[in-house]
C-alpha positions as CSV (number, residue, x, y, z in Angstrom):
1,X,16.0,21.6,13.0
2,X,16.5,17.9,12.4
3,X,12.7,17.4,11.1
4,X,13.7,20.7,8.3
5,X,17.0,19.9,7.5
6,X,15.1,15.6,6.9
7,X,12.3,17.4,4.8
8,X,14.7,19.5,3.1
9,X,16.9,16.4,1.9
10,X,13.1,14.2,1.0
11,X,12.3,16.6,-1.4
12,X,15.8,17.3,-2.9
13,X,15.7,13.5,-3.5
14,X,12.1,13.3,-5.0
15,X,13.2,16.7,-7.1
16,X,16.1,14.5,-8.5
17,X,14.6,11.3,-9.0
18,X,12.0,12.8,-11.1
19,X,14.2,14.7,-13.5
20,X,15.6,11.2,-14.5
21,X,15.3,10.4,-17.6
22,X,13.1,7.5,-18.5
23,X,14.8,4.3,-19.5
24,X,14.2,2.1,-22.1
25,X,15.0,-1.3,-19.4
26,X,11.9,-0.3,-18.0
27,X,9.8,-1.6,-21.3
28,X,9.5,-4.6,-23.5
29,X,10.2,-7.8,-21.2
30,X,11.7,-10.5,-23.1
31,X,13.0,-14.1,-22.8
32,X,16.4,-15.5,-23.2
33,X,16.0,-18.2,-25.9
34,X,19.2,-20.6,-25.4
35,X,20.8,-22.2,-28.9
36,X,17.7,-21.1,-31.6
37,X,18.0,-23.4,-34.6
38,X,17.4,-20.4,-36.7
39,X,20.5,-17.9,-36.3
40,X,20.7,-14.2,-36.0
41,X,22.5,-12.7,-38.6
42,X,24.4,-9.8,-36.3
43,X,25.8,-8.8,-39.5
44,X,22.6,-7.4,-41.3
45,X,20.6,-4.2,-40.4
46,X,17.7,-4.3,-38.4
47,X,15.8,-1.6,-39.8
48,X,12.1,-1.6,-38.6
49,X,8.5,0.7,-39.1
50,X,5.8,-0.4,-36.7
51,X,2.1,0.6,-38.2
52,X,0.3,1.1,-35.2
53,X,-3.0,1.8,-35.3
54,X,-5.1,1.1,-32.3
55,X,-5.2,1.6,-28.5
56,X,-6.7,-0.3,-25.9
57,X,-9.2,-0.4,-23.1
58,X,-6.8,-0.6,-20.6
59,X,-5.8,2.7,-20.1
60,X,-3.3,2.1,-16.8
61,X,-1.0,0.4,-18.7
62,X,1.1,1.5,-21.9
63,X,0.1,0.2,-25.5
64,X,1.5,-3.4,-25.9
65,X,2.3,-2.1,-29.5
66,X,4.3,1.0,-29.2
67,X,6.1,-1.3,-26.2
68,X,7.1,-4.0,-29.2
69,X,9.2,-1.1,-30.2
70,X,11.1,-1.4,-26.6
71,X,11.2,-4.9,-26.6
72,X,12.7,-5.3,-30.5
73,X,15.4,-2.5,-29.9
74,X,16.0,-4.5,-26.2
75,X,16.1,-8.3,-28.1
76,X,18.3,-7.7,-30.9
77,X,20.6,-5.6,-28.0
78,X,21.0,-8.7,-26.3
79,X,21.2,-10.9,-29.2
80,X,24.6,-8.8,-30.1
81,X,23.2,-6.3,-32.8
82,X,25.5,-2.9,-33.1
83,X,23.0,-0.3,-32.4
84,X,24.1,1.2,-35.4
85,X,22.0,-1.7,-37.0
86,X,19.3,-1.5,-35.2
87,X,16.7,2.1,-36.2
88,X,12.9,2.1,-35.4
89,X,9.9,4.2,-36.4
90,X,6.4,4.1,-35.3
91,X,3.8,5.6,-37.6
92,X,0.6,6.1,-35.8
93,X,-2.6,6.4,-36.5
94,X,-6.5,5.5,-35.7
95,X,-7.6,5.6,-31.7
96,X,-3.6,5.2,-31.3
97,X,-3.7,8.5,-31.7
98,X,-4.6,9.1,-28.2
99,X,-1.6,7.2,-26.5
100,X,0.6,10.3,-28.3
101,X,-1.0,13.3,-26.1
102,X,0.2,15.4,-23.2
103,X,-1.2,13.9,-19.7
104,X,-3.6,17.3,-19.6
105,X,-5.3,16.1,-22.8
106,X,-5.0,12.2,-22.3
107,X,-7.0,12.4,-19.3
108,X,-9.4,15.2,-21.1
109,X,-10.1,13.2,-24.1
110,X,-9.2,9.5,-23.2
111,X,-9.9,8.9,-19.4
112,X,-11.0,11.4,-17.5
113,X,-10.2,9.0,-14.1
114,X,-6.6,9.0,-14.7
115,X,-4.1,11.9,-14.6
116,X,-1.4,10.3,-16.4
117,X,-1.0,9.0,-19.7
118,X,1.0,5.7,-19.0
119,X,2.3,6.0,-22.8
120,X,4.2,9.3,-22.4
121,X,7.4,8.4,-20.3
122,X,7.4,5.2,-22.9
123,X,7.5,7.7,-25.6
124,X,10.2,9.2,-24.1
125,X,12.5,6.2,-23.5
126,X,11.6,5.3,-27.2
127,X,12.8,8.8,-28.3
128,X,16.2,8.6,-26.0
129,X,17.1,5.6,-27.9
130,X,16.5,7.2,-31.4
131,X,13.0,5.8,-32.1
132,X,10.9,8.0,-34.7
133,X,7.4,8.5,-33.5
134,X,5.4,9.8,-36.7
135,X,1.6,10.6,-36.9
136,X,-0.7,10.6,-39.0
137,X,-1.1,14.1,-40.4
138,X,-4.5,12.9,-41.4
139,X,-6.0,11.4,-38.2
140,X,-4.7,14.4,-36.3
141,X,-7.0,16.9,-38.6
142,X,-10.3,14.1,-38.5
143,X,-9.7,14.0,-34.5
144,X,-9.1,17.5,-34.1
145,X,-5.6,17.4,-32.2
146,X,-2.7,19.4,-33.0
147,X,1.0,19.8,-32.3
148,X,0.3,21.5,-28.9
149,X,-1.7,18.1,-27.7
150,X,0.7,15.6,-28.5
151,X,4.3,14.7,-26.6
152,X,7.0,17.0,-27.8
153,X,9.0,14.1,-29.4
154,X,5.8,13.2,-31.9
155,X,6.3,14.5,-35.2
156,X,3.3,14.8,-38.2
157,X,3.5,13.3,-41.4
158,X,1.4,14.2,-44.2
159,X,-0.5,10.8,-43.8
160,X,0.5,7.5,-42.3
161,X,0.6,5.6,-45.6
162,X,2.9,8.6,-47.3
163,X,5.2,7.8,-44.0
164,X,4.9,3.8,-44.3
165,X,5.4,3.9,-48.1
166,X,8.8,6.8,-47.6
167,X,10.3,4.4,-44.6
168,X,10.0,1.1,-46.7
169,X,11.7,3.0,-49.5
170,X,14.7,3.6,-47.0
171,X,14.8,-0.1,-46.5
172,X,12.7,0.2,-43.2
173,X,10.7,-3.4,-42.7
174,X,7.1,-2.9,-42.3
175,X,5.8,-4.7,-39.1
176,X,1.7,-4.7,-38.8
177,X,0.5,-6.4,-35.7
């Protein structure tokens, strides 16, 4: 009885610990910088588009550039920015393409060793916290993926530069790594 009632309780724990939602804490280290000579204006919006466009070999870790997205909302946070100030997009596009699917078609098209794409619960936090994540209409069609492949929170544009050029236009600063 004691060994059910033990097993019972394990897996009502696991089944609650995995519906969770993913947090944004769990993303973007950063360091404390004590007294910078240049000042943060906490008064201006912080209004940001990220152009990502490439993955990288390692695939057990998330993309260090769709993280930068983490870590900016996560500085300017602790730097004392409303999060009304602060909005982020990502427009993806090239191989970065890949760090956007479903874990099924991750490990079919990207690496077939591993079962999990290690971007997808970062694209979730992201999305919790209000963070566009816009494809590339374009490099979907040349790489063959559609909606049904990609996380549910990724939405197409007609082409990466249409969504670059329409963000900057809404006072969204480009970032380009």
């Amino acid at each position: 009885m004691t060994t059910k009632l033990f097993l019972l309780l394990f897996f009502i724990s696991f089944y609650a610990q995995s519906q969770i939602p993913t947090n944004i804490e769990n993303y973007g280290a950063f360091f404390k910088v004590e007294n910078p000579e240049f000042k943060t204006d906490t008064t201006q919006n912080f209004y940001v588009v990220f152009d990502i466009a490439k993955s990288f070999e390692d695939t057990s870790i998330p993309n260090k550039l769709i993280e930068s997205a983490a870590r900016y909302i996560r500085i300017h946070r602790a730097a004392g920015i409303p999060n009304k100030s602060i909005k982020v997009a990502l427009v993806i596009h090239g191989s970065a393409i890949f760090d956007l699917l479903t874990h099924k078609e991750y490990q079919a098209l990207r690496d077939s060793k591993n079962p999990v794409n290690p971007n997808y619960d970062l694209i979730s936090a992201l999305s919790i916290e209000g963070v566009e994540i816009i494809l590339c209409g374009q490099t979907a069609g040349y790489r063959k993926i559609d909606k049904t492949q990609l996380h549910p929170d990724v939405k197409l544009a007609l082409s990466a530069m249409t969504a670059l050029v329409q963000l900057q236009n809404e006072g969204y600063r480009l970032i380009n790594f």
